[in-house]
N, C-alpha and C positions, 0 to 999 in steps of 0.2 A: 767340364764342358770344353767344346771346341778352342772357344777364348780364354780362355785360362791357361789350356796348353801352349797356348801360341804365345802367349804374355811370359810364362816360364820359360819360353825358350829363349828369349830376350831379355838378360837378367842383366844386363855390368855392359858399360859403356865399350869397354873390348870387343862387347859381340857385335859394337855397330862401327867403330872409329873408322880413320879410313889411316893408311901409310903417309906419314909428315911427307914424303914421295919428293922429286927433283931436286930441283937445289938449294940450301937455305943459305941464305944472303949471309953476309957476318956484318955485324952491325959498327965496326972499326972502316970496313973498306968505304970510300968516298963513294958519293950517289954516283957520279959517272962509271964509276969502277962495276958499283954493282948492275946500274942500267945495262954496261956490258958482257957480262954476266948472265943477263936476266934474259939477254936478248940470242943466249943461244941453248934456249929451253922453253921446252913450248907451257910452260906453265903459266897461268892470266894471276896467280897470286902467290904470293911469298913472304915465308915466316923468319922474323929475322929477330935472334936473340939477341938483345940489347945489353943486359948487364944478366949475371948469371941471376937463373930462375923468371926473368923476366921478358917477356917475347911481345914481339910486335907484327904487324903486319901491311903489307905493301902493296895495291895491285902494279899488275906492267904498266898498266896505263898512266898511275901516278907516277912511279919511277920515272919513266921516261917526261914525262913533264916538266920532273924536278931535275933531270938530267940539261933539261935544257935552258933554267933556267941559272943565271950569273951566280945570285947569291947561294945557289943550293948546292950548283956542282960540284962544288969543290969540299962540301960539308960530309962529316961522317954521317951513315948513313941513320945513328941511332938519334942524331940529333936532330934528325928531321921526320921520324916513323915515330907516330903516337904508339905507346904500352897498349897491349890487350886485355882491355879491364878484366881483372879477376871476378869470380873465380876460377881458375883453369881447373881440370878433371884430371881423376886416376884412373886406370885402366877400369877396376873392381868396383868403381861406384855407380850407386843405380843409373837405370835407365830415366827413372822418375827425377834423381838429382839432378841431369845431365838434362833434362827438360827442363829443371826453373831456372839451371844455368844460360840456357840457349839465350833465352828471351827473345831481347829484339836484335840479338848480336845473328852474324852470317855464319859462326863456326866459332868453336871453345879448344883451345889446346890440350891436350893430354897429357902427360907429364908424367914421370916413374914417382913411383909413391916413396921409395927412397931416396930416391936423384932429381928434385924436381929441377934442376938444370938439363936436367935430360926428356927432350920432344920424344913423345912415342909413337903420339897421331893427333889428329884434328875430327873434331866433330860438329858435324853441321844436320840439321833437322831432316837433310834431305835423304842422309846416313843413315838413319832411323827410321824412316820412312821406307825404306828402299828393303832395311833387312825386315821389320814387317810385313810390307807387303810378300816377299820371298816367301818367307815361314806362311804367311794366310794361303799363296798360291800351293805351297807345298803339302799343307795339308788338304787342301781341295782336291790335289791329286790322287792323297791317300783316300778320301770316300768317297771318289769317283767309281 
């Protein structure tokens, strides 16, 4: 059937992730250092590895917060960015995994199945959404 094929075509968290894309923070440089940083890239969030295999995240809006404030500015940046609760994804694992991973999280990090120090991309529900709808639109085309 129609949905079957389109479900096949969406098999491994790769066919949806998106590029870890702009800049990622380093989680040694001070929140000031990296507010300034953060403020010449138009990205609204950013992923910051904390200690190797462990990644956190920031939007501008908190950076810049914590940039302003006394006790924070001057702090590394990992000591002030909560962990991204586990568990983070491999390229090659389901779509269905990468779904009870999501939950009520905004996005799950991706990681090399060998290197998990190593970001490959991010995935967020809206990823998944986006390359289904694609595939449903694309076949609509074909029995047009």
């Amino acid at each position: 059937s129609m949905e079957e094929e389109r479900e096949a075509e969406l098999r491994a968290v790769e066919d949806a992730m998106r590029e870890p894309g702009g800049v990622t923070l380093v989680g040694h440089e001070t929140v000031d250092q990296s507010a300034r940083r953060a403020a010449q890239v138009s990205s609204d969030y950013f992923v910051v590895p904390l200690e190797p295999g462990v990644w956190g995240g920031v939007s501008r809006s908190e950076l810049l917060q914590l940039s302003t404030r006394d006790d924070a500015a001057h702090r590394s940046l990992a000591d002030v960015v909560a962990p991204i609760a586990r568990p983070y994804l491999y390229p090659d694992q389901s779509i269905e995994f990468a779904l009870r991973a999501l939950r009520d999280r905004l996005f799950v990090p991706v990681v090399h199945r060998a290197d998990p120090t190593r970001l490959v991309g991010l995935l967020a529900l809206e990823d998944i959404v986006m390359v289904y709808r694609g595939a449903q639109s694309a076949s609509e085309h074909l029995t047009a």
